[in-house]
One Martini backbone bead per residue (centre of mass of N, CA, C, O) as a GRO file, in nm:
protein
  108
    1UNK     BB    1  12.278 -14.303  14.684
    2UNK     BB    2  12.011 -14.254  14.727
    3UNK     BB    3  11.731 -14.051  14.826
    4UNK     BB    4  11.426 -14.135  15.026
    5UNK     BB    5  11.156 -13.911  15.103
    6UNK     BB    6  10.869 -13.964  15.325
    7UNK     BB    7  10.583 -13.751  15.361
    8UNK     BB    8  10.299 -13.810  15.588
    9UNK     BB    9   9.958 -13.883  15.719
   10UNK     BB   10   9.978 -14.180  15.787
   11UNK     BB   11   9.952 -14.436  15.905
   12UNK     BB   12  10.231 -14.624  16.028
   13UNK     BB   13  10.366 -14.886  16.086
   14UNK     BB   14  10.644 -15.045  16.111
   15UNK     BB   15  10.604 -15.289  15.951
   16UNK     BB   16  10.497 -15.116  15.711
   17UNK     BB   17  10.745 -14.940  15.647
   18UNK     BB   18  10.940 -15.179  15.640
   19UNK     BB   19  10.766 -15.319  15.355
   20UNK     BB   20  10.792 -15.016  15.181
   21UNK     BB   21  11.105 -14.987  15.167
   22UNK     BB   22  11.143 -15.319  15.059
   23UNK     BB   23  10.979 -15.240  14.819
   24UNK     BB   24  11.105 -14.978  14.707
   25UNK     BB   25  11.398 -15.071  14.662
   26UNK     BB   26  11.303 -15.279  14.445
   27UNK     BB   27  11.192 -15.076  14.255
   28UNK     BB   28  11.446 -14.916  14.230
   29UNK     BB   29  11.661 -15.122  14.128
   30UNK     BB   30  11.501 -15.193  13.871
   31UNK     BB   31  11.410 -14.894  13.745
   32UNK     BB   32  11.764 -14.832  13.800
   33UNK     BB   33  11.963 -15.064  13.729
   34UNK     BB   34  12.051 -15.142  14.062
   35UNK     BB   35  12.152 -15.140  14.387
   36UNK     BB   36  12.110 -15.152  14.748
   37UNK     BB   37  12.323 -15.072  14.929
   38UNK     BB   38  12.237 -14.737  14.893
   39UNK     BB   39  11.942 -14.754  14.982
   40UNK     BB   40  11.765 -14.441  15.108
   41UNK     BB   41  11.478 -14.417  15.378
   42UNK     BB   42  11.216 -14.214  15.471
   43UNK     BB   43  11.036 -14.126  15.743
   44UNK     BB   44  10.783 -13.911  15.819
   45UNK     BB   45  10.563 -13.782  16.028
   46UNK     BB   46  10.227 -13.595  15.967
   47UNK     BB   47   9.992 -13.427  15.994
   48UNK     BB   48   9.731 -13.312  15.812
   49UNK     BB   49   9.827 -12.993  15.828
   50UNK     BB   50  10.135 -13.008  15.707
   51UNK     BB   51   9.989 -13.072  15.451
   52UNK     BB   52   9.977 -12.959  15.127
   53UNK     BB   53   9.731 -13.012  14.756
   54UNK     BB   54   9.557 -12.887  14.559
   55UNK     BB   55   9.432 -13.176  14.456
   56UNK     BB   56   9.326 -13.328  14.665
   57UNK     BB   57   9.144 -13.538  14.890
   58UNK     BB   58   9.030 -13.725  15.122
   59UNK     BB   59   9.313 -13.794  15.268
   60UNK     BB   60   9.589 -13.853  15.298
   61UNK     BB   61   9.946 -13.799  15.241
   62UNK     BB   62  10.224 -13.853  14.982
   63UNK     BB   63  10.579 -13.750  14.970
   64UNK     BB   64  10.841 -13.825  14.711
   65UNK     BB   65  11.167 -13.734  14.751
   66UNK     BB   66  11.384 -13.761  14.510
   67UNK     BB   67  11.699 -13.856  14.549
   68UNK     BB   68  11.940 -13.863  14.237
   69UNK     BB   69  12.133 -13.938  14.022
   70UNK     BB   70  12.255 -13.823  13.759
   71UNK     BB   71  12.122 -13.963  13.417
   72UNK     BB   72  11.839 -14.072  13.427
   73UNK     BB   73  11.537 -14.159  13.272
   74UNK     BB   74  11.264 -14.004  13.271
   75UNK     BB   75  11.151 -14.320  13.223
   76UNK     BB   76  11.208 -14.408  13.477
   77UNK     BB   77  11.113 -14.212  13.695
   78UNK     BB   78  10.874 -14.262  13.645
   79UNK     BB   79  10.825 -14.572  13.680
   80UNK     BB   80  10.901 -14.556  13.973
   81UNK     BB   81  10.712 -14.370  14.080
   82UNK     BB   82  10.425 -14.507  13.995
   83UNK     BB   83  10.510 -14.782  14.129
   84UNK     BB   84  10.506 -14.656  14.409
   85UNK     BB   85  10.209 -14.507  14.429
   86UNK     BB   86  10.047 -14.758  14.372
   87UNK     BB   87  10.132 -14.920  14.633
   88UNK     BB   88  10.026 -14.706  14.839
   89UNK     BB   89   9.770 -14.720  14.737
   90UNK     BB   90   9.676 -15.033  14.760
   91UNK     BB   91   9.815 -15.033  15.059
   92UNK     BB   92   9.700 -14.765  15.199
   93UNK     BB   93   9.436 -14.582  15.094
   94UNK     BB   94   9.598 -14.324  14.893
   95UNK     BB   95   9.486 -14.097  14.700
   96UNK     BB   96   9.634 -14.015  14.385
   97UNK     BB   97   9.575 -13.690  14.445
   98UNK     BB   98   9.791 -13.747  14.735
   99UNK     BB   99  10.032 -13.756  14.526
  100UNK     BB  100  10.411 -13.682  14.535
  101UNK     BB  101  10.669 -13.638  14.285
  102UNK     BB  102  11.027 -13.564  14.335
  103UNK     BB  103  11.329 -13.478  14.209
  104UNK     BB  104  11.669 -13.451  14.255
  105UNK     BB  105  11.955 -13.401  14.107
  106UNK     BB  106  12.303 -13.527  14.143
  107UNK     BB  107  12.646 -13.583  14.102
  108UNK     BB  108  12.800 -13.914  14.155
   0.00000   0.00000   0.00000
């Protein structure tokens, strides 16, 4: 725990995904009080027909799935959420009506 699945119709260099990744997990253990040892993160890379956003606007869109463990507070997990989608939003040049997260909670 956590999976951080993120799909995407954005191009992401290696680079860049490698980068956001790093900045992802830094964001995850900070807005979760945990350490980064656990923090797994995916990258799904999709055309632009494969996703679709009822409120979306011209560009990319970038979904994403957080499975984590349960017992989290609203308060963390929106700071979380907000956090990863703004750095998207300004590395990205993704538009923030473009951006959905969804938490799924698991047992630990």
């Amino acid at each position: 725990m956590p999976l951080l699945q993120f799909d995407t119709s954005a191009s992401l260099t290696e680079a860049e995904k490698t980068a956001f990744a790093d900045r992802v997990t830094e964001l995850y253990t900070t807005e979760m009080d945990t350490t980064a040892g656990h923090v797994a993160i995916t990258f799904r890379d999709r055309q632009p027909s494969d996703l679709h956003l009822g409120r979306s606007v011209e560009g990319p869109l970038l979904f994403l799935d957080a499975e984590i463990r349960r017992g989290r507070s609203q308060e963390r997990k929106r700071s979380f959420g907000l956090a990863t989608m703004e750095y998207a939003a300004a590395s990205f040049d993704i538009p923030e009506e473009n951006m959905k997260v969804v938490f799924t909670e698991h047992p630990g």
